[in-house]
Chimera marker file (.cmm) of the C-alpha trace (Angstrom):
<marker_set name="trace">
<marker id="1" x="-5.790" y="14.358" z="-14.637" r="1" g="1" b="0" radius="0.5"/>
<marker id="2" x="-2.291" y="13.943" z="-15.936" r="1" g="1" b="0" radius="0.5"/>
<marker id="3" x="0.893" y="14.433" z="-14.432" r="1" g="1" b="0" radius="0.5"/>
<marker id="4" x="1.677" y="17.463" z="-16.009" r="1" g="1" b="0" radius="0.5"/>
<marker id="5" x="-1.397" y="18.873" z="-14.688" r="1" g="1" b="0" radius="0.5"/>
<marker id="6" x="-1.219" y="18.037" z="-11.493" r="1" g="1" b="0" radius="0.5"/>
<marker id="7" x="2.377" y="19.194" z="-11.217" r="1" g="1" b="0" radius="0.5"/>
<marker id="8" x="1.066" y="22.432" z="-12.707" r="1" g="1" b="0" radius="0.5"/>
<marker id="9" x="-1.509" y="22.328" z="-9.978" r="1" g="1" b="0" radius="0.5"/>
<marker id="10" x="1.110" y="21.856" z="-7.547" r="1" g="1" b="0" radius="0.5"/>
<marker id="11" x="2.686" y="24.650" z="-8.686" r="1" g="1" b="0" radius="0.5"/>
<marker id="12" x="0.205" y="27.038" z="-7.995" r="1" g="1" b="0" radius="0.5"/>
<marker id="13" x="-0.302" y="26.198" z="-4.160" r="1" g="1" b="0" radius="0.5"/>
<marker id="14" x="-2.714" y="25.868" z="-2.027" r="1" g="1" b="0" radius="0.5"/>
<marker id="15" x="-6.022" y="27.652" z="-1.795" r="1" g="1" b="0" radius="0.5"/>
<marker id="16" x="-9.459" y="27.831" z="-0.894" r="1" g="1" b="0" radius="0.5"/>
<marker id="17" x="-10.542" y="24.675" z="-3.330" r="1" g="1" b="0" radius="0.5"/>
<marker id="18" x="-7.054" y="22.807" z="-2.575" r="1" g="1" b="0" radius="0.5"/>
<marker id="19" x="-5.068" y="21.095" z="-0.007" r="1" g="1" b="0" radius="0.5"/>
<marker id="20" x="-1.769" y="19.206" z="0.152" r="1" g="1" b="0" radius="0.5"/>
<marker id="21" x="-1.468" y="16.827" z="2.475" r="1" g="1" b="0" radius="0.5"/>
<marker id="22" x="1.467" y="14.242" z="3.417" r="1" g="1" b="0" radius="0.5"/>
<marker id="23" x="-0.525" y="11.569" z="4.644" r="1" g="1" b="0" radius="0.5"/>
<marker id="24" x="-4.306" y="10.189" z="4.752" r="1" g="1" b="0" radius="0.5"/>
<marker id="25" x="-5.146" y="11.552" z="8.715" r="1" g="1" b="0" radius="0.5"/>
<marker id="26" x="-7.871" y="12.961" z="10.185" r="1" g="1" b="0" radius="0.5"/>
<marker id="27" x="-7.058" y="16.604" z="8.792" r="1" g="1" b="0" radius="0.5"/>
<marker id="28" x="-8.174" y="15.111" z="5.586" r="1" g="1" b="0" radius="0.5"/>
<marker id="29" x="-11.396" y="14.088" z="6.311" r="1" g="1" b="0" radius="0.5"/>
<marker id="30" x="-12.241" y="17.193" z="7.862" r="1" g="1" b="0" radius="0.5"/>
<marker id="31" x="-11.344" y="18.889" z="4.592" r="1" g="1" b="0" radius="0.5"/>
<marker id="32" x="-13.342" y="17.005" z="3.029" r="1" g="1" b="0" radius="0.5"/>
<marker id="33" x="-16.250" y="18.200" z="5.025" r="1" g="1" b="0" radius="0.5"/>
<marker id="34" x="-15.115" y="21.481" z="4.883" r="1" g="1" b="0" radius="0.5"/>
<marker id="35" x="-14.741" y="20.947" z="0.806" r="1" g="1" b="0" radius="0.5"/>
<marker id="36" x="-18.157" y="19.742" z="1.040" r="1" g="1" b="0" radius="0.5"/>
<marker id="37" x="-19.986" y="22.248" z="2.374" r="1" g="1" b="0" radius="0.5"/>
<marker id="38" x="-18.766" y="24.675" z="-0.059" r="1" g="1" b="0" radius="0.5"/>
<marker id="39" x="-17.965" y="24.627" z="-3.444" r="1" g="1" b="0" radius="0.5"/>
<marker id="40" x="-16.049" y="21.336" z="-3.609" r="1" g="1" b="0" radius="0.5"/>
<marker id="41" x="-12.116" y="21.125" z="-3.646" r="1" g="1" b="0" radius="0.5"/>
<marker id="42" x="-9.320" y="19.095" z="-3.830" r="1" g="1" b="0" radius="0.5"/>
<marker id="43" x="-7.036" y="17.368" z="-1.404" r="1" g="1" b="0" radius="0.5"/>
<marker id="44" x="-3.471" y="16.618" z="-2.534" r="1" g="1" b="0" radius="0.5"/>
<marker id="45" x="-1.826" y="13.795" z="-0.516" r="1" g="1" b="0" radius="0.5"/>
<marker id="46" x="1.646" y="13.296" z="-0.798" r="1" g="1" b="0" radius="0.5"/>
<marker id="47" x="2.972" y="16.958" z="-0.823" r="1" g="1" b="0" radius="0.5"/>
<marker id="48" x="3.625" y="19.406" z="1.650" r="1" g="1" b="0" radius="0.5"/>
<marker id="49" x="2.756" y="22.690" z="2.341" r="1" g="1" b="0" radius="0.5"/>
<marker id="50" x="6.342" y="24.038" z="0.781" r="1" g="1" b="0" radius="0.5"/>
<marker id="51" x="4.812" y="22.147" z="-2.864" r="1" g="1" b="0" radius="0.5"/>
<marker id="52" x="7.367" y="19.446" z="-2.095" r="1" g="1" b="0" radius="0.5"/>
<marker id="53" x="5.850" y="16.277" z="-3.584" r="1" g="1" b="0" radius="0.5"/>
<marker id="54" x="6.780" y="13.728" z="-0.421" r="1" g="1" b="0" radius="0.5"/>
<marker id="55" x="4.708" y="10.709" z="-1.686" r="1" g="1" b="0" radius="0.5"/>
<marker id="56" x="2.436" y="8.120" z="-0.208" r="1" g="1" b="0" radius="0.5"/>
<marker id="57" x="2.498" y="4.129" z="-0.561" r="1" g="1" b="0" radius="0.5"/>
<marker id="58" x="-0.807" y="3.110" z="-1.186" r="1" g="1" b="0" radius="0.5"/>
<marker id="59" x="-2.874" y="0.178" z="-2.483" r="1" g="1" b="0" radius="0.5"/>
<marker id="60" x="-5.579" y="-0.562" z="-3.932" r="1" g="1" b="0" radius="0.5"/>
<marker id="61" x="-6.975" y="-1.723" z="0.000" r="1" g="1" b="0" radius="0.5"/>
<marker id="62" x="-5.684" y="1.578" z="1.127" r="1" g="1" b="0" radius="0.5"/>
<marker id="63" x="-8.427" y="4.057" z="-0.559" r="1" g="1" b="0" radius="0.5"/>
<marker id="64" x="-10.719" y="1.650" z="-0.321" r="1" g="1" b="0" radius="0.5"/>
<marker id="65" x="-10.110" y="2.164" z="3.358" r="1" g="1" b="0" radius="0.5"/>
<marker id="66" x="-10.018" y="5.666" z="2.959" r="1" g="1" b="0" radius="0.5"/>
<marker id="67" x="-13.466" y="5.991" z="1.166" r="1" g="1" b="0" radius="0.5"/>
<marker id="68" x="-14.967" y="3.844" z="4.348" r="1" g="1" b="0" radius="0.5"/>
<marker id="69" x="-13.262" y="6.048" z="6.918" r="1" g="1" b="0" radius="0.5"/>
<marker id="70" x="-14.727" y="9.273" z="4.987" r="1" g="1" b="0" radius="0.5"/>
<marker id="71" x="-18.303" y="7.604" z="4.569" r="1" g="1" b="0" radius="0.5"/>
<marker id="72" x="-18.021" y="6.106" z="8.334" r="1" g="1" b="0" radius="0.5"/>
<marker id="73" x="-17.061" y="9.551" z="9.798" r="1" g="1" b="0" radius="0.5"/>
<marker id="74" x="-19.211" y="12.327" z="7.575" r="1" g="1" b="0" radius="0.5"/>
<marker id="75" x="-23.203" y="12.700" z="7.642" r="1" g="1" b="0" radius="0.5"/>
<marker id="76" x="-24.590" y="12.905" z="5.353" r="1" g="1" b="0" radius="0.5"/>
<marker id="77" x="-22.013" y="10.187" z="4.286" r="1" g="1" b="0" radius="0.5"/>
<marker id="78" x="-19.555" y="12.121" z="1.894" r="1" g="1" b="0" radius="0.5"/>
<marker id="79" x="-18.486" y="9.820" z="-1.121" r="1" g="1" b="0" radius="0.5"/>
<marker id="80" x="-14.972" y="10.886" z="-2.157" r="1" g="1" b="0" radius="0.5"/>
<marker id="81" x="-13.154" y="10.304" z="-5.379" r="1" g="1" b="0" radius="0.5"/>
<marker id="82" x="-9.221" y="9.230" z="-5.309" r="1" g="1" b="0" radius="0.5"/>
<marker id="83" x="-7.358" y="9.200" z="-8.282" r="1" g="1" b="0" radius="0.5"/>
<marker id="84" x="-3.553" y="7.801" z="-8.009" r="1" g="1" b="0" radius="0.5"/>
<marker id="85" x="-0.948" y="9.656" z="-10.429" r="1" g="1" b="0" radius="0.5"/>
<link id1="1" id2="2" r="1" g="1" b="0" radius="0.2"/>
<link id1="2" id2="3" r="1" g="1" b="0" radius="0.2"/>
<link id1="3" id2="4" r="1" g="1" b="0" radius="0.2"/>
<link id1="4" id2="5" r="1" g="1" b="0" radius="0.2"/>
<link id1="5" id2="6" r="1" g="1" b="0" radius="0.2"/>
<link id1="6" id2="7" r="1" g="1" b="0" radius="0.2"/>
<link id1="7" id2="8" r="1" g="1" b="0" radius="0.2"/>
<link id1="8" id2="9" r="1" g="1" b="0" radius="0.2"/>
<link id1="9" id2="10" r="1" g="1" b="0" radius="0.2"/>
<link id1="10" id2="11" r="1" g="1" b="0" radius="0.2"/>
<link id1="11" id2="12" r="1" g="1" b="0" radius="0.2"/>
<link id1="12" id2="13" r="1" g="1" b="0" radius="0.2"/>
<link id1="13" id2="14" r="1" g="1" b="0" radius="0.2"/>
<link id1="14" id2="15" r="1" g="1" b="0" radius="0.2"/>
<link id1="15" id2="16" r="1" g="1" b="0" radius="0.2"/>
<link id1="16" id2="17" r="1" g="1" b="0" radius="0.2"/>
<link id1="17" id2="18" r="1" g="1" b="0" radius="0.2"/>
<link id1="18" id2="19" r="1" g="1" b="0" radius="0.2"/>
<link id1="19" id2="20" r="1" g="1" b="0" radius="0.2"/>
<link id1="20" id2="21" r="1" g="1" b="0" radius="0.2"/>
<link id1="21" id2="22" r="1" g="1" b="0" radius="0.2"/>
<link id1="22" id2="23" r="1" g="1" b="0" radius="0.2"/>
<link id1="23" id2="24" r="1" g="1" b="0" radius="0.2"/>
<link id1="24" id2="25" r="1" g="1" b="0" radius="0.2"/>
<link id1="25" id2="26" r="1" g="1" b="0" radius="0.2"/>
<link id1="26" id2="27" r="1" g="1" b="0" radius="0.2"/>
<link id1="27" id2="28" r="1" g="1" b="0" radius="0.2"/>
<link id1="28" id2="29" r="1" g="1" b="0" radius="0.2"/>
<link id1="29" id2="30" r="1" g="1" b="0" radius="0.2"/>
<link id1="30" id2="31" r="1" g="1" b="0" radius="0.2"/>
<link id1="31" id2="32" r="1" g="1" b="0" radius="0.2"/>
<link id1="32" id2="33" r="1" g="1" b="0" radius="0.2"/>
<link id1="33" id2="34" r="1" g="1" b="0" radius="0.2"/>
<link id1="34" id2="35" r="1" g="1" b="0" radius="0.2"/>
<link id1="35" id2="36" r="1" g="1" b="0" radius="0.2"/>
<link id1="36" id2="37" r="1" g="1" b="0" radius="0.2"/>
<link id1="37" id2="38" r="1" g="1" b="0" radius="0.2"/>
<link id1="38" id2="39" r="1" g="1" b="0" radius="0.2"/>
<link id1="39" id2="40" r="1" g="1" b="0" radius="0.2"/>
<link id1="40" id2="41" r="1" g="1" b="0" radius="0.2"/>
<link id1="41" id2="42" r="1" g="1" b="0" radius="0.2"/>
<link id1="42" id2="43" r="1" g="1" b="0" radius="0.2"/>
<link id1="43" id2="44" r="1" g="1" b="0" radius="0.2"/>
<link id1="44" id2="45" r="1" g="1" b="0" radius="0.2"/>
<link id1="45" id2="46" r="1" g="1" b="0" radius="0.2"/>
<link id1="46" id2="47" r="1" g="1" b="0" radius="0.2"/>
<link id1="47" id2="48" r="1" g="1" b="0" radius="0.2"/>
<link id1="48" id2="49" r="1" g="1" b="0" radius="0.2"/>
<link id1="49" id2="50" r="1" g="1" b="0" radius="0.2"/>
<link id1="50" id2="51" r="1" g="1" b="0" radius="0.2"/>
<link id1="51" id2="52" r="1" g="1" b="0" radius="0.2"/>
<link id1="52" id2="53" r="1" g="1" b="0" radius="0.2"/>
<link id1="53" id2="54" r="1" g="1" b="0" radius="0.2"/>
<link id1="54" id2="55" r="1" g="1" b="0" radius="0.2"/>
<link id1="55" id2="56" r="1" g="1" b="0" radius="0.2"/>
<link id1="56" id2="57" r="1" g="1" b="0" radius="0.2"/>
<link id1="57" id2="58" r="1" g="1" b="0" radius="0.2"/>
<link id1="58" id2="59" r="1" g="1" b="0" radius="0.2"/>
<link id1="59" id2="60" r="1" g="1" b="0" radius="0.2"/>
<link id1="60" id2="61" r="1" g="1" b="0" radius="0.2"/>
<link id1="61" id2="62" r="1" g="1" b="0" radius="0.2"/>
<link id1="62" id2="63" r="1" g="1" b="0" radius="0.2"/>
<link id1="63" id2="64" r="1" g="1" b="0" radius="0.2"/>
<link id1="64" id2="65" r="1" g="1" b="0" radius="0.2"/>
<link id1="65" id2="66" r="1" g="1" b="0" radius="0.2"/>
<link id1="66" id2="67" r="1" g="1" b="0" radius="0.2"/>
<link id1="67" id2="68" r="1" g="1" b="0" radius="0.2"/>
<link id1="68" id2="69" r="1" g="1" b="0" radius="0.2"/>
<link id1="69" id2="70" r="1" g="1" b="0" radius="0.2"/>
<link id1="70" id2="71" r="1" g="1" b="0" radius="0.2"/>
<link id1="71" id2="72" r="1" g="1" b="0" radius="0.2"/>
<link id1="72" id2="73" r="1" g="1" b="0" radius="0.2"/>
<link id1="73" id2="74" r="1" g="1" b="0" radius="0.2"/>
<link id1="74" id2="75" r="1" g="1" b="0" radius="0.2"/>
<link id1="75" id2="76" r="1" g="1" b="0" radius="0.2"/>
<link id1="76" id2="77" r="1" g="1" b="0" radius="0.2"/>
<link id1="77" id2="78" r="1" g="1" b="0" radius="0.2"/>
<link id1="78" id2="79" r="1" g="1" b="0" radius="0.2"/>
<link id1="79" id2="80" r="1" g="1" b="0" radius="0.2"/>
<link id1="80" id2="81" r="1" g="1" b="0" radius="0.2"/>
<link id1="81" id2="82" r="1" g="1" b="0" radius="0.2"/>
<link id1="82" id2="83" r="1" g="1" b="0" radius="0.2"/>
<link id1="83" id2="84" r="1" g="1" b="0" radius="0.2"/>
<link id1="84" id2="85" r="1" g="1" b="0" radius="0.2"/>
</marker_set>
């Protein structure tokens, strides 16, 4: 995905196959069950729910701790993909 998708993306808002988020939490894991159990989706972090883009600092130890979490806390284990833009 580019940026100029993803801000087109943004754009659009939220809706039943996306999510913005401002930080990796708890919520977000539970979307991705939610995401998971139905069609698939996709979980924004970094922007509010007003399509403000907020940001995250991450690293590359960050989703790698992220992907555990998910794995650690869905079951089946749920194997997410994170792409940084």
């Amino acid at each position: 995905m580019t940026t100029n998708q993803l801000l087109h993306i943004i754009e659009q808002g939220e809706s039943e196959t996306l999510e913005f988020k401002t930080s990796f939490n708890r919520a977000v894991i539970e979307t991705i069950i939610a995401f998971s159990n139905a069609n698939g989706g996709n979980i924004v972090l970094g922007v509010n729910d007003d399509k403000e883009i907020v940001g995250i600092s991450i690293s590359n130890e960050s989703i790698q701790k992220w992907i555990n979490e998910v794995k650690q806390n869905t079951e089946p284990a749920v194997f997410p993909t994170f792409q940084t833009i």
